[in-house]
C-alpha positions in Angstrom: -4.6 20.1 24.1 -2.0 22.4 25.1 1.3 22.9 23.1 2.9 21.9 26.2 0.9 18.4 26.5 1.9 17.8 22.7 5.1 18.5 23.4 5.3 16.2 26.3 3.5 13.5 24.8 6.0 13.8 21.8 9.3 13.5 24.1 7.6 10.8 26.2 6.9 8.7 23.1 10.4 9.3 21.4 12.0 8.4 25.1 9.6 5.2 24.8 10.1 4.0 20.8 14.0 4.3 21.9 14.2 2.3 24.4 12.3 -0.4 21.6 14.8 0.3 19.0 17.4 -2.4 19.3 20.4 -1.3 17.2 18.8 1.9 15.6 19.1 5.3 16.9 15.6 7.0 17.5 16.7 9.6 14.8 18.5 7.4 12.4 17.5 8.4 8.4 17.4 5.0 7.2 14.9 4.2 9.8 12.6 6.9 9.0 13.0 6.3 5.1 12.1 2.6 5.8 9.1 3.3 8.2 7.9 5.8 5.8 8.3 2.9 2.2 6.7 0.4 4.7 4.0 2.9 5.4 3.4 3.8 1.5 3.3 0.5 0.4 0.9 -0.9 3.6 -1.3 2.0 1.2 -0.8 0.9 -2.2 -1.8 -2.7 -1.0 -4.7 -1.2 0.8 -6.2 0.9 -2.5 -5.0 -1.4 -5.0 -6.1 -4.6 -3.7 -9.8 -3.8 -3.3 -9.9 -1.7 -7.0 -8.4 -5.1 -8.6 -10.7 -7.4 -7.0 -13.6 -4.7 -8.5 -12.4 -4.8 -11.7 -12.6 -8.3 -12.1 -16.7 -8.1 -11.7 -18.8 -7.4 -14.8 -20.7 -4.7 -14.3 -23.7 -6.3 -15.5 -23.6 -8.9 -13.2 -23.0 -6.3 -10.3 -26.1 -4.0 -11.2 -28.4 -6.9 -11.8 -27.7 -8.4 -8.3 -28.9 -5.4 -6.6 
């Protein structure tokens, strides 16, 4: 891709996520800060939640199944 396409693509999108933002400017900080806590913690669920449920498996039990 072109720097041009990117570009384009990137003005498109920002034209389109605007006209979905109901209240909120497309470049408002406290929309970005709470995208990007949504986004961190949408990750901390999505590590955590599998090494917990892991950790509650004796390891005996787990190496003998197999």
């Amino acid at each position: 891709m072109t720097q041009e396409s990117v570009a384009c693509g990137g003005r498109w999108n920002c034209c389109v996520l605007a006209s979905m933002l109901f209240g909120t400017q497309p470049r408002d900080a406290a929309t970005y800060a709470a995208m990007a806590m949504l986004l961190v913690a949408v990750a901390l669920a999505a590590g955590y939640l599998p090494a917990w449920r892991a950790s509650r498996i004796n390891p005996m039990v787990a190496l003998r199944t197999n």
